[in-house]
N, C-alpha and C positions, 0 to 999 in steps of 0.2 A: 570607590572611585575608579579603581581598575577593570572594572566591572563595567561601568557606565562608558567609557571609552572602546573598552572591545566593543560593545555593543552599537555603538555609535560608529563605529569602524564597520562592524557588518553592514549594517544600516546604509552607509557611503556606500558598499562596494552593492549591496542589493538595487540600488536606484542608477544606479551609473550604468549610462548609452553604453559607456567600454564594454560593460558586460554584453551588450547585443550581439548577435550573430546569425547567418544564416548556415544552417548543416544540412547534407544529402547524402542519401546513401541507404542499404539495405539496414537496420538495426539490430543489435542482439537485444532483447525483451527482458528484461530484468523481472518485473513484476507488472503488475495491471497499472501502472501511471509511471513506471520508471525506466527508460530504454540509453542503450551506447550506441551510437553515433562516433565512429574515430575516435573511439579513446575519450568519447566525451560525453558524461553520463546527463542525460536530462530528463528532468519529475516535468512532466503533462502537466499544466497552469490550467489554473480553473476548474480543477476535479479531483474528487477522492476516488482511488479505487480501493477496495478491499489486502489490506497485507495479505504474504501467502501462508502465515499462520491464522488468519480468521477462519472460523466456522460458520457459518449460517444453517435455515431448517430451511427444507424445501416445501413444495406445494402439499404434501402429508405428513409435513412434522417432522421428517428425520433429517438429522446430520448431515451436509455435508462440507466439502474443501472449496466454501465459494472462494477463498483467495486465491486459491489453484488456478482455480477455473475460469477467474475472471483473466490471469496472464494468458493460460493455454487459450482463450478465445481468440486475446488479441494477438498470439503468433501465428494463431489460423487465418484470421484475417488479413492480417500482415501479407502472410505466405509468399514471403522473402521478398517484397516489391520494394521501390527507393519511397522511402519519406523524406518529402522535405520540412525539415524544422527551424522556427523562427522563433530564436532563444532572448529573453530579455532579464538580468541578473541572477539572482542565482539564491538558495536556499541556505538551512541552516548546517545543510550536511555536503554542499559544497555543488547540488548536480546546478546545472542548468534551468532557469525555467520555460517553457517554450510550449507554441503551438506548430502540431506536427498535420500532414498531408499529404495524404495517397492521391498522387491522380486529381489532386484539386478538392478531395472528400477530407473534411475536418475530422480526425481520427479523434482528438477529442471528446466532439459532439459523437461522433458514433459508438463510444463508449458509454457514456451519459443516456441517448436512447437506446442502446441495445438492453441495458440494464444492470452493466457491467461494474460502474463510476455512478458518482453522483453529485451534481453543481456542489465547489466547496461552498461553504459558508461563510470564507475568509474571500474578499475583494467584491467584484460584481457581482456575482452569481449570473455570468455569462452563461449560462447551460441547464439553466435551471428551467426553460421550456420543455428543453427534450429528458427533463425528468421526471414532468410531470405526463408529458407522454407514455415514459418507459411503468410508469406506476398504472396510468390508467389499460393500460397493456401485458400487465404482472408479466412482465421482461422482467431475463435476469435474475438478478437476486430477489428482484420484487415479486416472482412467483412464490414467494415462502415468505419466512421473520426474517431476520436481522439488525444487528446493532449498526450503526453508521461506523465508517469506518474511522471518521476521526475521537466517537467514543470509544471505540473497540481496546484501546492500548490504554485504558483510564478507565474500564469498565465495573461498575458495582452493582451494587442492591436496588439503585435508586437510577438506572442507566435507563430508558427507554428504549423497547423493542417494537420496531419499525417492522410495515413489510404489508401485504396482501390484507385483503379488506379483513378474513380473519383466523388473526393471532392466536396459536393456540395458548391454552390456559398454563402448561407449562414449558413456554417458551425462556422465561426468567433463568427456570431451572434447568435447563436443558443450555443455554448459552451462556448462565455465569458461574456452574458449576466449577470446582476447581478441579474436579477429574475430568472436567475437557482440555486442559494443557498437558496432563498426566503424556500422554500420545502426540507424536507428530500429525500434523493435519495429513500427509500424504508420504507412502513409503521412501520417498526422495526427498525430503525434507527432514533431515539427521541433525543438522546443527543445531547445538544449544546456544542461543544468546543469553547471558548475563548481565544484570545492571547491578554494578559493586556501590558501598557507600559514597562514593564521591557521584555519583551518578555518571562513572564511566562503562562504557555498553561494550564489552565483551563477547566475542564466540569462539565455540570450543566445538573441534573437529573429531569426529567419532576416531577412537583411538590414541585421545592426545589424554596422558594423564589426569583421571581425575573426572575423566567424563561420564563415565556412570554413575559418579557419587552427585552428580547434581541435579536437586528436586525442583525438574519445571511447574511443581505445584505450589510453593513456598509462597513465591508473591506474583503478579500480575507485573511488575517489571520482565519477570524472563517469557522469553518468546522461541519460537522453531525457526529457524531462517534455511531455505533449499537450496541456496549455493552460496561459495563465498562472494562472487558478485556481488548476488541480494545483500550482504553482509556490509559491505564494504561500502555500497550506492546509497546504503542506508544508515553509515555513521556508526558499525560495529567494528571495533578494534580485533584481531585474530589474538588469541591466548597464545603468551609465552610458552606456557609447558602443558 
C-alpha cells in the first residue's frame, strides 16, 4: 500500500505544470541525454543515448567506448554555447525532463540524426524520423552493432543486436560477454557502481576501502560511472567507506 502511494505521489509530481520550466545558459554535459543547467540536472526527453559504461563494435567489428563518445560529441558540439531548455516534470532519479536548443537547432533531434541517441520507445517516439535517417546513413553508432541502450543495463543471451546492415557473426559474444565489464570502458572512468540486495545503487571511489575487492563481473547490476556527477544524475548513492 505504501508502495502504491509513493508511486502515485511520483506520478503527481511527474504530470504537474509546477514542474515546467524554462533554463539558459552554457551546460556541464553529464553524459549523452543528461546535462546541469544552474545546478539543475536535466535527461533530454524523447531519447535514449548510450550510458558511458556501454560498448558497442564499430564498422570492422571491434570494440569501442560508444558511451564516451556519444557525451564527448555532444560537448563538441555544444562547444560552450547557451542552450535554452524547456523542462516539463521530472524522472525517476529526480533530473528534469526537457527539450534543449542551440541557436533555435533541436539538440535533441541532432543527437538522434547524427547517431548519437535513438527515439525512445517510451511516449511518441518524437524522433524516430531522424532515426531512421541516422540508420539509412550508418551515423553514429549505426556504423557498427549495438545493443539499444535502454536493453544494454538488462542485457542477456536473448538481447537483440542492432546496427549496420551486417552484423557480424560474433557480435552476441563480443557484447555480452562478462569480460567486457571486467575493464573500464575508458581510462577516466574508475568508479565502480554497485547494486546491494535492496536494489540500492551504490559508488565506490578509487581509493575508498574495499574497492579493489569488487568484481564488476559478478552480475550485470554493477556498472563503471566516469565521474561522480554521472553518479549522482543517475541515482547512485557515494559509499560510506
Amino acid at each position: 500500500m505504501k508502495r502504491r502511494v509513493m508511486m502515485a505521489a511520483l506520478l503527481a509530481i511527474v504530470a504537474s505544470p509546477v514542474c515546467a520550466a524554462k533554463l539558459s545558459g552554457p551546460p556541464r554535459i553529464v553524459d549523452g541525454n543528461t546535462i546541469e543547467i544552474e545546478q539543475t540536472k536535466i535527461r533530454l526527453s524523447g531519447i535514449d543515448a548510450p550510458e558511458t559504461d556501454q560498448i558497442c563494435l564499430d564498422a570492422h567489428g571491434q570494440k569501442w567506448a560508444c558511451g564516451v563518445a556519444a557525451r564527448d560529441e555532444l560537448i563538441k558540439h555544444s562547444n560552450g554555447r547557451t542552450w535554452d531548455c524547456h523542462t516539463t516534470g521530472v524522472d525517476e532519479y529526480g533530473r528534469s525532463l526537457g527539450s534543449c536548443f542551440i541557436a533555435g537547432e533541436d539538440v535533441n533531434a541532432w543527437l538522434v540524426s547524427s547517431g548519437w541517441a535513438l527515439s525512445s520507445v517510451r511516449g511518441t517516439r518524437t524522433y524516430v524520423i531522424y532515426e531512421v535517417a541516422a540508420s539509412n546513413a550508418l551515423a553514429g553508432l549505426w556504423s557498427g552493432a549495438f545493443i539499444t541502450p535502454w536493453d544494454w543495463p538488462h542485457r542477456n543471451k536473448g538481447t537483440i543486436i542492432v546496427g549496420a546492415s551486417s552484423v557480424p557473426t560474433d557480435a552476441q559474444e563480443l557484447l555480452l560477454g562478462s569480460a567486457l565489464l571486467s575493464d573500464p570502458p575508458s581510462p577516466e572512468c574508475l568508479i565502480k557502481g554497485t547494486v546491494g540486495r535492496d536494489g540500492e545503487r551504490i559508488y565506490h571511489l578509487p581509493g575508498q576501502l574495499g574497492y579493489g575487492q569488487i568484481d564488476m563481473t559478478k552480475k550485470l547490476g554493477e556498472r563503471w560511472l566516469c565521474s561522480e556527477a554521472e553518479a549522482e544524475a543517475t541515482g547512485w548513492r557515494k559509499s560510506a567507506r
